[in-house]
C-alpha positions in Angstrom: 0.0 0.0 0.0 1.4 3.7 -0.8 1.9 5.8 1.9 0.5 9.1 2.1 4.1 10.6 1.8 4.7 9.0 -1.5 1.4 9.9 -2.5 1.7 13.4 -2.0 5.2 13.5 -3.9 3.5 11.8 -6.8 1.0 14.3 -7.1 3.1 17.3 -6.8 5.4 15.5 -9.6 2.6 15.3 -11.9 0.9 18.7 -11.3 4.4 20.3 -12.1 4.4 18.3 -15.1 1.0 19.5 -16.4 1.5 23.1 -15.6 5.3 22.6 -17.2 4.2 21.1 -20.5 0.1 22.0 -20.9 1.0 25.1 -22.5 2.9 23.4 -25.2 0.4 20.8 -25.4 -2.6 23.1 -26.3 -0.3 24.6 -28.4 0.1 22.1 -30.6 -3.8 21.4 -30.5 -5.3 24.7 -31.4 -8.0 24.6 -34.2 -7.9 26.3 -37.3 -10.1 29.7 -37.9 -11.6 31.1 -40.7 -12.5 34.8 -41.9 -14.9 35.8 -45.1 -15.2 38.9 -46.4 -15.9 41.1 -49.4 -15.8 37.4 -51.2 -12.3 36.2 -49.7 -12.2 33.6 -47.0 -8.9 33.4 -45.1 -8.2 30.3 -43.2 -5.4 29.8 -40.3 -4.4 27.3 -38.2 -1.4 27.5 -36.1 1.0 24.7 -36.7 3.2 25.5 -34.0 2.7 28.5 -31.3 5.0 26.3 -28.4 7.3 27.8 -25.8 10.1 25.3 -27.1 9.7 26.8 -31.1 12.0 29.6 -32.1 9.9 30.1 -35.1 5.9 30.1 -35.0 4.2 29.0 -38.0 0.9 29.2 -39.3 -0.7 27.2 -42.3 -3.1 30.2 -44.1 -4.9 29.9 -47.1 -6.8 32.9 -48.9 -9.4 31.9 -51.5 -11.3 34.2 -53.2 -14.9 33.9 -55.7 -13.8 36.5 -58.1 -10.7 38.3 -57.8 -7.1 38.0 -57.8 -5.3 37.3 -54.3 -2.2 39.4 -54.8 -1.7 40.0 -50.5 1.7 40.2 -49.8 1.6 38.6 -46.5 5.0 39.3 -45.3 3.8 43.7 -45.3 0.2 43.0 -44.3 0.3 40.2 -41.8 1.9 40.5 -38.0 1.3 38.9 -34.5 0.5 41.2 -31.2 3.2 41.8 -29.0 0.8 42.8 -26.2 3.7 42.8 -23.4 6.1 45.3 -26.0 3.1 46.9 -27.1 4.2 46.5 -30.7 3.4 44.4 -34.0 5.4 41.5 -35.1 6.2 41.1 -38.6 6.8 37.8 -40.5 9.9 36.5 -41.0 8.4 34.6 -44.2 6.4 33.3 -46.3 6.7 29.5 -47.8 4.0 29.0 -50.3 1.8 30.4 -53.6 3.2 33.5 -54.6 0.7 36.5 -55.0 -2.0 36.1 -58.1 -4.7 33.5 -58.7 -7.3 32.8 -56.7 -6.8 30.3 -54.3 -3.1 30.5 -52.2 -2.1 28.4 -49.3 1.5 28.3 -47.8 3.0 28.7 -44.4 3.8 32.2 -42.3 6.7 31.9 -40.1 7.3 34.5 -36.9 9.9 35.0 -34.6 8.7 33.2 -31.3 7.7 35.8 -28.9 9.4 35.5 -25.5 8.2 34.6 -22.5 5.4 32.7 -24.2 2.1 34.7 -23.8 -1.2 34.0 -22.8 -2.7 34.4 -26.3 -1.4 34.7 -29.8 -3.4 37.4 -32.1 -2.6 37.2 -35.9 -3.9 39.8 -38.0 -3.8 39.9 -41.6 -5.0 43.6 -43.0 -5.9 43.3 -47.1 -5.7 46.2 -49.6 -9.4 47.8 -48.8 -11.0 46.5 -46.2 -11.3 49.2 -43.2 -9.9 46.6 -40.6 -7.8 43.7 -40.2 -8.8 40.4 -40.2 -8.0 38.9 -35.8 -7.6 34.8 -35.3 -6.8 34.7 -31.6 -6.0 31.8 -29.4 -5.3 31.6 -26.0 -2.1 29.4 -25.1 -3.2 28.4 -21.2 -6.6 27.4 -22.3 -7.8 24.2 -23.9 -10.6 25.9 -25.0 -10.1 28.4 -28.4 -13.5 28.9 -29.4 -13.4 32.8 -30.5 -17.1 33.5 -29.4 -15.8 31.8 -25.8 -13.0 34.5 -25.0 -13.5 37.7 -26.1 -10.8 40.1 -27.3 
């Protein structure tokens, strides 16, 4: 039979360990959100957001009924730095260069350090009055947009 010593540095072991690495793990679970407007849906899911990642990455796709998608993600896309109170601009873009309509490729950041409570990516397009916000909040296994609000 355990004793209630062994018990209680069991529990403490595996409290640490969910608090250490839950952040991470919802990390690498958040869901994909999508944005349409003025005939363009945008799509984005984070493909990794983790404390351990030097580079963030998120999978986007633009797709548009009837005009050409010529964004240039890497001037009109940045992450919130709410703790510097500044924008973060893409480091890159890995995917369909500007034209057509229907892109998809990858947009990396630099990780932002400490690792926040939420990521906010905004992507502002040629024309529309305000940017487009996918938000997810990295201590929460729960990143339904209408849950949390901005």
């Amino acid at each position: 039979m355990y004793s209630r010593k062994l018990i209680r540095v069991l529990s403490f072991h595996i409290i640490g360990a969910a608090i250490l690495f839950g952040t991470a793990a919802f990390a690498a679970d958040l869901a994909s959100q999508s944005s349409e407007s003025g005939g363009v849906a945008i799509a984005v899911k984070p493909l990794d957001v983790s404390a351990k990642a030097a580079t963030w990455s998120f999978q986007v796709s633009l797709n548009a009924q009837s005009q050409d998608l010529g964004d240039d993600l890497v001037r009109t896309a940045f992450i919130v730095n709410r703790a510097g109170k500044k924008n973060e601009l893409p480091t890159g873009w890995e995917g369909d260069a500007p034209g057509g309509r229907y892109r998809k490729g990858v947009l990396r950041f630099k990780a932002l350090a400490p690792l926040p409570a939420a990521v906010e990516l905004r992507i502002q397009r040629a024309g529309e009055k305000a940017p487009r916000v996918f938000r997810w909040d990295l201590d929460c296994p729960c990143n339904d947009p209408k849950m949390h609000a901005s």
